[in-house]
C-alpha positions as CSV (number, residue, x, y, z in Angstrom):
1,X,100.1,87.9,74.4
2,X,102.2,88.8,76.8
3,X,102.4,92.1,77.7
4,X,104.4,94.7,80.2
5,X,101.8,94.9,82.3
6,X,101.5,91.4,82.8
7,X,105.4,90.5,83.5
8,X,105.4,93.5,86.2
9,X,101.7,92.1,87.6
10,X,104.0,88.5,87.6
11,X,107.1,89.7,88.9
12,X,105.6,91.7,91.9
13,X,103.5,88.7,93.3
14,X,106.8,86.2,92.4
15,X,109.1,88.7,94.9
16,X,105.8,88.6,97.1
17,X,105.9,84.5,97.6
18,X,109.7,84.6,98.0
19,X,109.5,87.3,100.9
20,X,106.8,85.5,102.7
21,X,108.7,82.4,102.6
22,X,112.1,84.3,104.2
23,X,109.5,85.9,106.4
24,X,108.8,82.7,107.4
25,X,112.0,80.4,107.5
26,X,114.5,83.1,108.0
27,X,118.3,82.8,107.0
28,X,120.7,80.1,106.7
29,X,118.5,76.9,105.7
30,X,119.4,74.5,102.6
31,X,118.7,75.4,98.9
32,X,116.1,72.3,99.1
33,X,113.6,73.8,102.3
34,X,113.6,76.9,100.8
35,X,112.6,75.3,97.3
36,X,110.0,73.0,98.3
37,X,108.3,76.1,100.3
38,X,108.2,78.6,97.7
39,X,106.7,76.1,95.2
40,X,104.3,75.3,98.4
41,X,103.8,79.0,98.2
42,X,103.3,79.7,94.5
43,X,100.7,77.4,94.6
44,X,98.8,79.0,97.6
45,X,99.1,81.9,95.0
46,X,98.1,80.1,91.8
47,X,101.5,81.1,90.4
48,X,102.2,78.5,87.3
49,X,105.8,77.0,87.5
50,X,108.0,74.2,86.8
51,X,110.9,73.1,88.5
52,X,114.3,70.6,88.1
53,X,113.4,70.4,84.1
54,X,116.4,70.1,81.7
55,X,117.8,72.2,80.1
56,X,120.4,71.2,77.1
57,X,123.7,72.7,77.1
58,X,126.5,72.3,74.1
59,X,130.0,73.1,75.5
């Protein structure tokens, strides 16, 4: 179950990754560098993800 607790535990060490990777890189790099680092960097953090996947869309 998931629980409160559990999406703020997530959601602290998810903005943690992403300001290590701007730490990192800095400003003003493509969408793609920053990408492949942070899922380089969930990893390091055993943060589950996936990535590209589609999603339908009716319009």
């Amino acid at each position: 179950m998931i629980t409160q607790k559990y999406i703020t535990d997530l959601t602290y060490r998810i903005n943690g990754a992403c300001i290590e990777v701007h730490k990192i890189l800095g400003a003003g790099l493509a969408e793609i560098v920053y990408q492949k680092a942070l899922e380089k960097e969930f990893k390091l953090r055993n943060i589950e993800y996936r990535s590209e996947f589609k999603i339908p869309v009716i319009f």
